[in-house]
C-alpha positions in Angstrom: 0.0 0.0 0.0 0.8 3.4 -0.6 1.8 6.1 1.4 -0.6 9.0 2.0 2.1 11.7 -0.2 1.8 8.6 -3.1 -2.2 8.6 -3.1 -2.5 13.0 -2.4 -0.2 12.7 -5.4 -2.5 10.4 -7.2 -5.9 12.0 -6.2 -4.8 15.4 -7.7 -3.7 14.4 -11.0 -6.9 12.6 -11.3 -8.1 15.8 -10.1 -6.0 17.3 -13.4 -7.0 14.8 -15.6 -10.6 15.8 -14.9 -10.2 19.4 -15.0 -8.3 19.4 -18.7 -9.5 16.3 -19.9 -8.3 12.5 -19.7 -6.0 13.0 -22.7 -4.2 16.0 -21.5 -0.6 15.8 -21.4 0.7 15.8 -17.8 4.2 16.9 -16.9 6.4 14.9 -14.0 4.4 16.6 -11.3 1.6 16.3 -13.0 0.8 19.4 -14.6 -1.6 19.5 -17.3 -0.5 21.3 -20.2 -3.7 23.6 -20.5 -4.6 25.3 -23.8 -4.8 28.7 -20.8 -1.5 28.8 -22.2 -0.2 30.2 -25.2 1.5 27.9 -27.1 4.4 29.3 -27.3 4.6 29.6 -23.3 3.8 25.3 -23.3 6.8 25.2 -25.4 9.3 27.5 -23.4 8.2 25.7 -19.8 9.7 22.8 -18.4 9.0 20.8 -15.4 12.7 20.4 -13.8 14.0 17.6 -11.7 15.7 18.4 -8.2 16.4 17.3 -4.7 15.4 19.0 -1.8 17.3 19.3 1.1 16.0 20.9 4.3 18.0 22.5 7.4 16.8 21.5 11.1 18.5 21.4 14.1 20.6 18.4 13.6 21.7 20.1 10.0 20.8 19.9 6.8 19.4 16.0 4.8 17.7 15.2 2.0 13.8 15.3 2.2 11.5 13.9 -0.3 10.6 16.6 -3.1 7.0 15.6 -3.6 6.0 16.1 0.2 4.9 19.5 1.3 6.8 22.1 3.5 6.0 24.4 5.7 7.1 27.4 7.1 9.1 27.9 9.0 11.3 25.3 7.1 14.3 25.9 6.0 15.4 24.4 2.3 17.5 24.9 -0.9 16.9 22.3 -4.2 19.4 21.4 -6.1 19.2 20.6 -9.7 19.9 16.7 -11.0 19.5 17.3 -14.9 20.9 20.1 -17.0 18.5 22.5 -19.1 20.0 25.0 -21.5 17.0 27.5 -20.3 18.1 30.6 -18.8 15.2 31.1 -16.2 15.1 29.1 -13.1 11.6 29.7 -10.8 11.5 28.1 -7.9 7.8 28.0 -6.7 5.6 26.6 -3.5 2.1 26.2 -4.3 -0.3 26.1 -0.9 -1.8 22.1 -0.6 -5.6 23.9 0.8 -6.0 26.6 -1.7 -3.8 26.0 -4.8 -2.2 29.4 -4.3 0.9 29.6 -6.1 3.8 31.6 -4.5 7.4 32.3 -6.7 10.2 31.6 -3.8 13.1 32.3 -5.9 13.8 33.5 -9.8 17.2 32.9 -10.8 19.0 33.9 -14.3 21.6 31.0 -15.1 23.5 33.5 -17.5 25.5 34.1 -14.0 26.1 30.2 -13.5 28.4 27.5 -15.0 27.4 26.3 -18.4 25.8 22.7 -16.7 23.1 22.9 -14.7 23.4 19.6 -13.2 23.9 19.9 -9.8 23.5 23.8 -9.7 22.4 24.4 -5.9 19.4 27.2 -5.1 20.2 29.3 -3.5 23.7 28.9 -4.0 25.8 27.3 -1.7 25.6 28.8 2.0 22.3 30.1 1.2 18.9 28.6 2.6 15.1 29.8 1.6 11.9 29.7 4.1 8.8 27.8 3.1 6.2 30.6 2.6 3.3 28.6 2.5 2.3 25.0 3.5 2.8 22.8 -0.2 5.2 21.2 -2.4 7.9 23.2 -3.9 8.6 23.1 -8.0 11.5 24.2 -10.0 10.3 25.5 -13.6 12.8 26.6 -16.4 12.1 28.5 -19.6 13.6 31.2 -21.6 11.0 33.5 -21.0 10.4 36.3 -18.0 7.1 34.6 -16.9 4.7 36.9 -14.6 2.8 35.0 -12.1 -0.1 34.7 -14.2 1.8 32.2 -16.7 3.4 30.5 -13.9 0.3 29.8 -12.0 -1.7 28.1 -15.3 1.6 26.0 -15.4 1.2 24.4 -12.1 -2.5 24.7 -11.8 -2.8 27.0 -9.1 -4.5 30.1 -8.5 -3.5 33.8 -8.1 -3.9 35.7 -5.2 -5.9 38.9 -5.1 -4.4 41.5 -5.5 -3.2 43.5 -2.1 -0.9 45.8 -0.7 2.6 44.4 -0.3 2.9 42.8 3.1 6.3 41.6 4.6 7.0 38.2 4.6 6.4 35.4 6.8 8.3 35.1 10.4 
């Protein structure tokens, strides 16, 4: 039997699959490549593969990438395939509501040619989980604004408010 991350996991691409159709094309995370997207935003996006490491009182380990965090975690991913797009977003998107929050953008024209094994934040650095959900890395070519990101994952978009500070 399956753990409870393997059948959540399950449930909401079923849940994707109903939404956009039983022959949409799902990415890894299962992401359905929506027609909400132009096409040339489908084609720029990609779905990139990464380990997740977390920092708690006994130090930093691995944690499993698919399982949700929340704040006041500590973390940084680090990349295990190379992608030759220049973007890197690193997102959380909220387990209850589906809301969609950009941790980290980073522009790998700064960075070593290969990818594999790049480290974000970079090395010394650590990010806080914003928001209680799994965390995605996304790459693409293109300056994406929230909106594009968000019909990517499947999420929503927050109304728009005031800028707050962030999370303690």
């Amino acid at each position: 039997m399956g753990t409870s991350t393997d059948r959540d996991r399950d449930r909401d691409r079923d849940r994707e699959r109903e939404r956009h159709g039983a022959t949409a094309q799902l990415t890894r995370h299962g992401f359905a490549l929506t027609s909400s997207l132009p096409p040339t935003y489908q084609l720029a996006i990609e779905d990139t593969p990464f380990e997740l490491t977390i920092l708690d009182d006994h130090g930093p380990r691995d944690h499993d990438c698919d399982s949700a965090l929340t704040p006041p975690t500590w973390f940084s991913v680090t990349l295990t395939a190379s992608t030759k797009k220049r973007y890197l977003y690193l997102v959380q998107k909220e387990t209850d509501t589906g809301l969609v929050v950009l941790v980290l953008l980073f522009d790998r024209a700064t960075a070593n040619a290969d990818t594999n094994g790049l480290r974000l934040p970079p090395s010394g650095a650590w990010l806080r989980a914003v928001v209680n959900g799994a965390v995605y890395v996304l790459a693409s070519d293109l300056v994406l604004n929230r909106k594009s990101i968000t019909a990517w994952i499947g999420g929503h978009e927050p109304p728009t408010t005031p800028a707050k500070p962030p999370y303690t």
